[in-house]
VMD Tcl script that draws the C-alpha trace (Angstrom):
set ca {
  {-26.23 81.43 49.47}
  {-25.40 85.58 48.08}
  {-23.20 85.53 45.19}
  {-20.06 87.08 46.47}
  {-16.60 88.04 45.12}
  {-13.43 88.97 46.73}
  {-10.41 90.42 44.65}
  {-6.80 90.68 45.88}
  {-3.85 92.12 44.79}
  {-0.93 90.09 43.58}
  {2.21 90.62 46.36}
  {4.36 88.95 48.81}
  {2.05 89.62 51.20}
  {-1.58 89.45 49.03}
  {-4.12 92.70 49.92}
  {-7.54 92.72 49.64}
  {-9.37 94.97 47.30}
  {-11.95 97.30 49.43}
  {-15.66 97.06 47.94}
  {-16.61 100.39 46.82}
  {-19.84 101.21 44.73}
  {-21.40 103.32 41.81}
  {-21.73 106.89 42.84}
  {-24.74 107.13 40.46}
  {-27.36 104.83 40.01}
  {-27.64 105.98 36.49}
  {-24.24 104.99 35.96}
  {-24.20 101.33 35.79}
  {-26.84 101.99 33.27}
  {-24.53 104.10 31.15}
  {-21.97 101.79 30.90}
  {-24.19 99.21 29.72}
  {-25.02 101.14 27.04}
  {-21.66 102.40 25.79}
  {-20.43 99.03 26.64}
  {-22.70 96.20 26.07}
  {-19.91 93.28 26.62}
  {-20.87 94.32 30.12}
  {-23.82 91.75 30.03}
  {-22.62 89.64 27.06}
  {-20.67 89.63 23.73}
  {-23.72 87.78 22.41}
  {-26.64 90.90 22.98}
  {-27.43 93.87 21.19}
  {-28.91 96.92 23.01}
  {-31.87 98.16 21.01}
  {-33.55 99.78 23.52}
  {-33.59 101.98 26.28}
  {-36.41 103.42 29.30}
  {-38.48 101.92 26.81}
  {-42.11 102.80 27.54}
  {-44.44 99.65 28.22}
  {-47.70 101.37 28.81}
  {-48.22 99.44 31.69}
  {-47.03 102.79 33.82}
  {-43.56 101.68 33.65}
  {-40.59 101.87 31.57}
  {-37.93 98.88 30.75}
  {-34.57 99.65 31.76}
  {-33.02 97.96 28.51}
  {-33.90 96.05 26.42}
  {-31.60 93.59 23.96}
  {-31.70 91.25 21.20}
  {-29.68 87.78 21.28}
  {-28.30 86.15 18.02}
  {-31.77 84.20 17.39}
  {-34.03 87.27 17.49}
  {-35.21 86.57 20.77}
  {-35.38 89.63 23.13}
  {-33.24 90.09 26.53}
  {-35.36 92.18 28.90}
  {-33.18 93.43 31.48}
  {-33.68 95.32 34.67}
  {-31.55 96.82 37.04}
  {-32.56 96.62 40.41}
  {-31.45 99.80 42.11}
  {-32.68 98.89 45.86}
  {-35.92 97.83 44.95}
  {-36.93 94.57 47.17}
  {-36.63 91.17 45.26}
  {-40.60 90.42 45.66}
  {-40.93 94.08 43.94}
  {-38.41 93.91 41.05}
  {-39.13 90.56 40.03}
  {-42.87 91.05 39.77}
  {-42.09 93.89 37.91}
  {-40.13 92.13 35.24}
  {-42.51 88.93 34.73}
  {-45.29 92.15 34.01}
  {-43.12 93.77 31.49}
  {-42.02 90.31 30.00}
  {-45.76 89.53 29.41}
  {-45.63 92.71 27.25}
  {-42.69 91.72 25.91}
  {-43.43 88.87 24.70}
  {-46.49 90.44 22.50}
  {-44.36 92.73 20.67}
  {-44.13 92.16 16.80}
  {-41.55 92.94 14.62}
  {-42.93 96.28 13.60}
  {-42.70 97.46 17.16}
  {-38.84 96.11 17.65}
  {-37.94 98.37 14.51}
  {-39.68 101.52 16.13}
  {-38.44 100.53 19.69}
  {-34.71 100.88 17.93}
  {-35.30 103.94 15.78}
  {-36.11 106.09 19.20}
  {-32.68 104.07 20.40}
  {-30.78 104.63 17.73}
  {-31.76 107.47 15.38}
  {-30.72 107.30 11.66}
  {-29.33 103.40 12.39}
  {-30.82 100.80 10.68}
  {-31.69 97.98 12.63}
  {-31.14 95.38 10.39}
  {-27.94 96.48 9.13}
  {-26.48 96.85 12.79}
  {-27.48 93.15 13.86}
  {-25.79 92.17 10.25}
  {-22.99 93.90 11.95}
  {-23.07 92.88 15.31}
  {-23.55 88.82 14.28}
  {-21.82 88.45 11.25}
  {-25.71 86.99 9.71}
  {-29.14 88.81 8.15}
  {-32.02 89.77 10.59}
  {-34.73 87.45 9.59}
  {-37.94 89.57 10.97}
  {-40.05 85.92 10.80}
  {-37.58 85.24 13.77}
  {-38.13 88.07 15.46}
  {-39.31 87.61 19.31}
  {-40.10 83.89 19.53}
  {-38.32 83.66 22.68}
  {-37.48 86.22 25.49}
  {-35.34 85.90 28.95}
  {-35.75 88.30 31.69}
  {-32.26 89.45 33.12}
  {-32.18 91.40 37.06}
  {-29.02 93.20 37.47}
  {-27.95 94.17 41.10}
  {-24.96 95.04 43.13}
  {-25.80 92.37 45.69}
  {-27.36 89.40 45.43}
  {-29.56 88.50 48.85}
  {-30.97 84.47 49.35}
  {-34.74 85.90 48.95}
  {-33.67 86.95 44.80}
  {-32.11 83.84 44.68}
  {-34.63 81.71 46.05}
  {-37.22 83.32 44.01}
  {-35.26 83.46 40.30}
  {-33.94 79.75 40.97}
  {-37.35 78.32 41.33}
  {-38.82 80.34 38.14}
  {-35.80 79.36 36.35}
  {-36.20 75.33 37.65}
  {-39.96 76.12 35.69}
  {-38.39 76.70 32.22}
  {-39.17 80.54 33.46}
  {-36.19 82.18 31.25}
  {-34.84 84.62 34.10}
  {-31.09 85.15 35.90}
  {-29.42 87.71 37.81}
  {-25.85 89.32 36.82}
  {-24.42 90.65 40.09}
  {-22.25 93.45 39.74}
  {-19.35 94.64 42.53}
  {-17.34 96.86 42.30}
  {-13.91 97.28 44.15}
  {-11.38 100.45 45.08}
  {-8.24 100.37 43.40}
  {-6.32 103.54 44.63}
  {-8.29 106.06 42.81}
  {-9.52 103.33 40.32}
  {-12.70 101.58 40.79}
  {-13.14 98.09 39.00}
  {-15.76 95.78 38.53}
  {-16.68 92.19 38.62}
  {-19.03 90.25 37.28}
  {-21.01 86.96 38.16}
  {-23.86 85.49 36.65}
  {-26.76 83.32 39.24}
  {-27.18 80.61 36.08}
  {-24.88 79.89 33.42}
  {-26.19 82.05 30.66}
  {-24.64 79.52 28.42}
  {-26.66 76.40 29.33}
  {-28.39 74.49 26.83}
  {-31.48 76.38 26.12}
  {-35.16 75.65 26.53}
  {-37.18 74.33 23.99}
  {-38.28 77.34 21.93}
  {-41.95 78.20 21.12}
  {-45.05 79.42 22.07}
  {-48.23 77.60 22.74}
  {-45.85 75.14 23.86}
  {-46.60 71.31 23.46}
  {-44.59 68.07 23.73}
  {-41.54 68.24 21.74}
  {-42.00 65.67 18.72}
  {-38.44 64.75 18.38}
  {-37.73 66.70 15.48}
  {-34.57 68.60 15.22}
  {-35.01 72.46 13.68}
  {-31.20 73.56 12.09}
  {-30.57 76.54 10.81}
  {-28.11 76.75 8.00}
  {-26.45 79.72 7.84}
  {-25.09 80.09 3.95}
  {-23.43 82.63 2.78}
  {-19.35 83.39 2.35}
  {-19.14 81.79 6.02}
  {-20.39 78.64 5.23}
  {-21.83 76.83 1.98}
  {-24.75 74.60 1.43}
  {-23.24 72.75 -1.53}
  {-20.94 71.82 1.18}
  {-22.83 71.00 3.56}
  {-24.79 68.19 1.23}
  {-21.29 66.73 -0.95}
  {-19.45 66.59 2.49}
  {-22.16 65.58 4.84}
  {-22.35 68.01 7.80}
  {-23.62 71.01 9.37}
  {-22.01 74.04 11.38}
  {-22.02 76.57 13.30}
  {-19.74 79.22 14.74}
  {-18.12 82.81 15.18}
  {-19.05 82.60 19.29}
  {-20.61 80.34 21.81}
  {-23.88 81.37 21.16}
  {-23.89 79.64 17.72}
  {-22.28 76.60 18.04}
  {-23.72 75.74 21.44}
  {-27.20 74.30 20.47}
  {-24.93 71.66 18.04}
  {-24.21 69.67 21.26}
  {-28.21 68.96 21.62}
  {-28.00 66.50 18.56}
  {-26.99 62.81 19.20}
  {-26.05 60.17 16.84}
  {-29.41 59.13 14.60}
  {-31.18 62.27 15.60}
  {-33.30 63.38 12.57}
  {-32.91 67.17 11.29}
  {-34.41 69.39 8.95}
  {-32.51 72.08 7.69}
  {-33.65 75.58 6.82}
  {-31.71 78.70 4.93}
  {-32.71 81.69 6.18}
  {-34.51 83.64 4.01}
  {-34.89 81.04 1.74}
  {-36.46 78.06 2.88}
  {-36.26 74.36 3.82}
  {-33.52 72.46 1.87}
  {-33.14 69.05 3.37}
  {-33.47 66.50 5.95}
  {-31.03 64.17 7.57}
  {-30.09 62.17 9.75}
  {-27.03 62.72 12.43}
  {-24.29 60.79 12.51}
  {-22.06 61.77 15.45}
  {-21.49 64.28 17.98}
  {-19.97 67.77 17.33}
  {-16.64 68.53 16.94}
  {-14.32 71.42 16.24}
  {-12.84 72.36 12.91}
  {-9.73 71.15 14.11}
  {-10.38 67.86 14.45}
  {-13.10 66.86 11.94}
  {-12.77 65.30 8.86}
  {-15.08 64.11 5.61}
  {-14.41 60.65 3.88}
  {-13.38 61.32 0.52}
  {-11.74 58.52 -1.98}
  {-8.46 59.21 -0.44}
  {-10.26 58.48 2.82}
  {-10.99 60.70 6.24}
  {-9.55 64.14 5.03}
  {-9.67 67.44 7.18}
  {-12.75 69.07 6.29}
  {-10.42 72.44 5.50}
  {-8.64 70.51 2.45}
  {-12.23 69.90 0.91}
  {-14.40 72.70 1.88}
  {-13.38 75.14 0.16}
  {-16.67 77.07 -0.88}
  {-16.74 78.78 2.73}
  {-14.09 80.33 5.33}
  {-15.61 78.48 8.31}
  {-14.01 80.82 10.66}
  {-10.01 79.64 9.65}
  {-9.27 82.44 11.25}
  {-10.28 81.30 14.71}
  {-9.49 77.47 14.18}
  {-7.68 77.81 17.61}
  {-10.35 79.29 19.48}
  {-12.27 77.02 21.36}
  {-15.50 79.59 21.31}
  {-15.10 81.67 18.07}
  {-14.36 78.46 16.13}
  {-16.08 76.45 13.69}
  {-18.24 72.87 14.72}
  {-19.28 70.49 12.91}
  {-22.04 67.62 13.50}
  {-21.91 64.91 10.76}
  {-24.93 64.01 8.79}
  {-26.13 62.00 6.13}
  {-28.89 63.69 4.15}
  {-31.73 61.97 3.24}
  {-33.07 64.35 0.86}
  {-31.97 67.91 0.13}
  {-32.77 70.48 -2.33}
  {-30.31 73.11 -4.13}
  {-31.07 76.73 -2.42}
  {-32.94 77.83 -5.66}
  {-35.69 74.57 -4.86}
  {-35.86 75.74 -1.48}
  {-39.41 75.44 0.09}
  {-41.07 78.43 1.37}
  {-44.08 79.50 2.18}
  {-46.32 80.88 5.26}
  {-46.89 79.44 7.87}
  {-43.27 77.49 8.13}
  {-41.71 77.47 11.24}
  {-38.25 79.61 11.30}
  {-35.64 80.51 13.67}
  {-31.97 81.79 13.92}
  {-30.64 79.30 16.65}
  {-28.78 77.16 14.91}
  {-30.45 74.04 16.39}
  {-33.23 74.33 18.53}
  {-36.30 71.17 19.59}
  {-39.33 73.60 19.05}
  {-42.17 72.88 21.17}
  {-44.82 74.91 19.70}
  {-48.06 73.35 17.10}
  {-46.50 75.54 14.14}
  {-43.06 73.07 14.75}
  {-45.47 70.01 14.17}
  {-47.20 71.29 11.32}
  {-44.36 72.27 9.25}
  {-42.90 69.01 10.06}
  {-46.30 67.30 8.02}
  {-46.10 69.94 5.60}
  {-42.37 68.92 4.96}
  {-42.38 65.16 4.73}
  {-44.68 65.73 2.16}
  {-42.77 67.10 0.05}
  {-39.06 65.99 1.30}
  {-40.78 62.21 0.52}
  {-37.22 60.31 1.49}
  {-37.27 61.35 5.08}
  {-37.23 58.11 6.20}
  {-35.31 56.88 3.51}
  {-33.54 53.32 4.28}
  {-34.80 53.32 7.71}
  {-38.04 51.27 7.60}
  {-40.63 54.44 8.25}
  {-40.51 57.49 10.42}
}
mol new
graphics top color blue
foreach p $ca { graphics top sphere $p radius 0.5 }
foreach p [lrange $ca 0 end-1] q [lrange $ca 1 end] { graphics top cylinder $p $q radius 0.2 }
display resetview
């Protein structure tokens, strides 16, 4: 069934907004770009008609919070069979380029802008270029959505195929135009298993710890938790973990600095509390080596959550254990399903040697 939307004004007797459209197909494309909360509050345009050498040229192209790339197409008339074989070509160049080619792919963007600085910016954490392009989604944007798109994206997407359409309308206001917007697939569903060269998951959880003036790693290990927050996109992935999952945890940048075991679901900052010796105390009246978004405590998306943990092992971030070849990623939790996942898991218990600490082997 089309995605459709109908707006009406608020009267005694309610009207119905006429659909109008975009005078200029270049239009939708401009707005984008001076606006990218558009598509999402979570992407970062870093490039635009960006050349594939496959005879074709990317609309735009966008990086999420994890370092994955958004490769997004509008449709402009084009039949669904057309556009969408179009985009699963471009993705398969997509998904070759390396980190090197991101940073040039931005500088013809963005001229005199750093890239790294502006994602800093953008997501409040540093561009780790190890991260860079594990994962990429394939977005079709179109004024109308017709059953044949839909048929076709819904049974790539059933396939662990990461595509989705964002259908655009736009209604006449008096001598206003507005527009809506309405996504196929909630881009916020928990997200596929990341890797390449993918295998079966091996029931490892990957967590990323982001340390900094945010949130603090000494924390993390006297208190017993991890976090994430500042918007949807990082707190999210938390809800994956259930009680007696085991995680490792990784700084970026730095390295791998302990392993744990969960201890119940996620909650916000609101609501969750440490054991100390006067007994269950906010986490807020302990933590005090990190802001943990305060700020937003009464935002549902921007805030803080928190997944309690007791570590089996950790590390302080000067022990941290690096080296090439370790598997990295920004999501803040993610079940990797690639060989490099496995491997580093090996590599780790051997040196993390209590990771199955109390619990009669792995």
């Amino acid at each position: 069934m089309s995605i459709r939307t109908a707006i009406w004004k608020i009267s005694d007797t309610p009207q119905a907004l006429k659909e109008s459209s975009i005078e200029k197909e270049q239009q939708l494309e401009d707005m984008i770009v001076a606006a990218p909360r558009l598509l999402s509050d979570e992407w970062m345009v870093c490039g635009r008609q960006v050349d594939t050498g496959l005879g074709g040229r990317i609309d735009l192209l966008a990086l999420a919070p994890d370092g994955s790339l958004v490769l997004i197409e509008l449709k402009r008339g084009r039949t669904p069979r057309d556009v969408v074989a179009q985009c699963l070509d471009y993705a398969g160049w997509v998904e070759k380029l390396q980190a090197s080619d991101i940073f040039s792919i931005y500088a013809k963007f963005a001229p005199g802008r750093d890239l790294g600085g502006e994602f800093q910016k953008q997501f409040g954490q540093l561009l780790d270029e190890e991260t860079l392009n594990q994962n990429h989604q394939i977005i079709i944007v179109a004024e109308a959505l017709d059953d044949s798109t839909e048929r076709i994206v819904s049974y790539l997407s059933a396939r662990n195929i990461p595509v989705n359409v964002l259908c655009f309308q736009v209604f006449a206001n008096g001598k206003e135009q507005l527009l809506s917007r309405t996504w196929l697939l909630d881009p916020m569903s928990t997200p596929v298993a990341v890797g390449s060269g993918r295998e079966p998951w091996n029931g490892e959880f990957y967590c990323s710890f982001g340390h900094g003036d945010t949130r603090n790693w000494e924390d993390a290990v006297q208190f017993g938790f991890i976090s994430g927050g500042g918007g949807a996109w990082f707190s999210k992935t938390l809800r994956l973990l259930k009680p007696g999952d085991r995680i490792w945890a990784r700084v970026p940048q730095m390295g791998f600095v302990g392993v744990g075991r969960v201890l119940g679901s996620y909650q916000p900052a609101e609501s969750f509390a440490v054991q100390t010796a006067k007994g269950a105390t906010p986490i807020f009246e302990v933590a005090k080596r990190g802001t943990y978004h305060l700020e937003s405590i009464d935002d549902k998306e921007r805030c803080e959550y928190f997944v309690p943990v007791r570590w089996l092992e950790t590390v302080p971030l000067a022990a941290a254990h690096y080296g090439d070849g370790l598997f990295g990623n920004q999501n803040t939790v993610c079940q990797p399903t690639t060989p490099k996942w496995r491997a580093t898991v090996d590599k780790l218990k051997d040196v993390f040697k209590n990771y199955d600490k109390g619990e009669g082997g792995s």
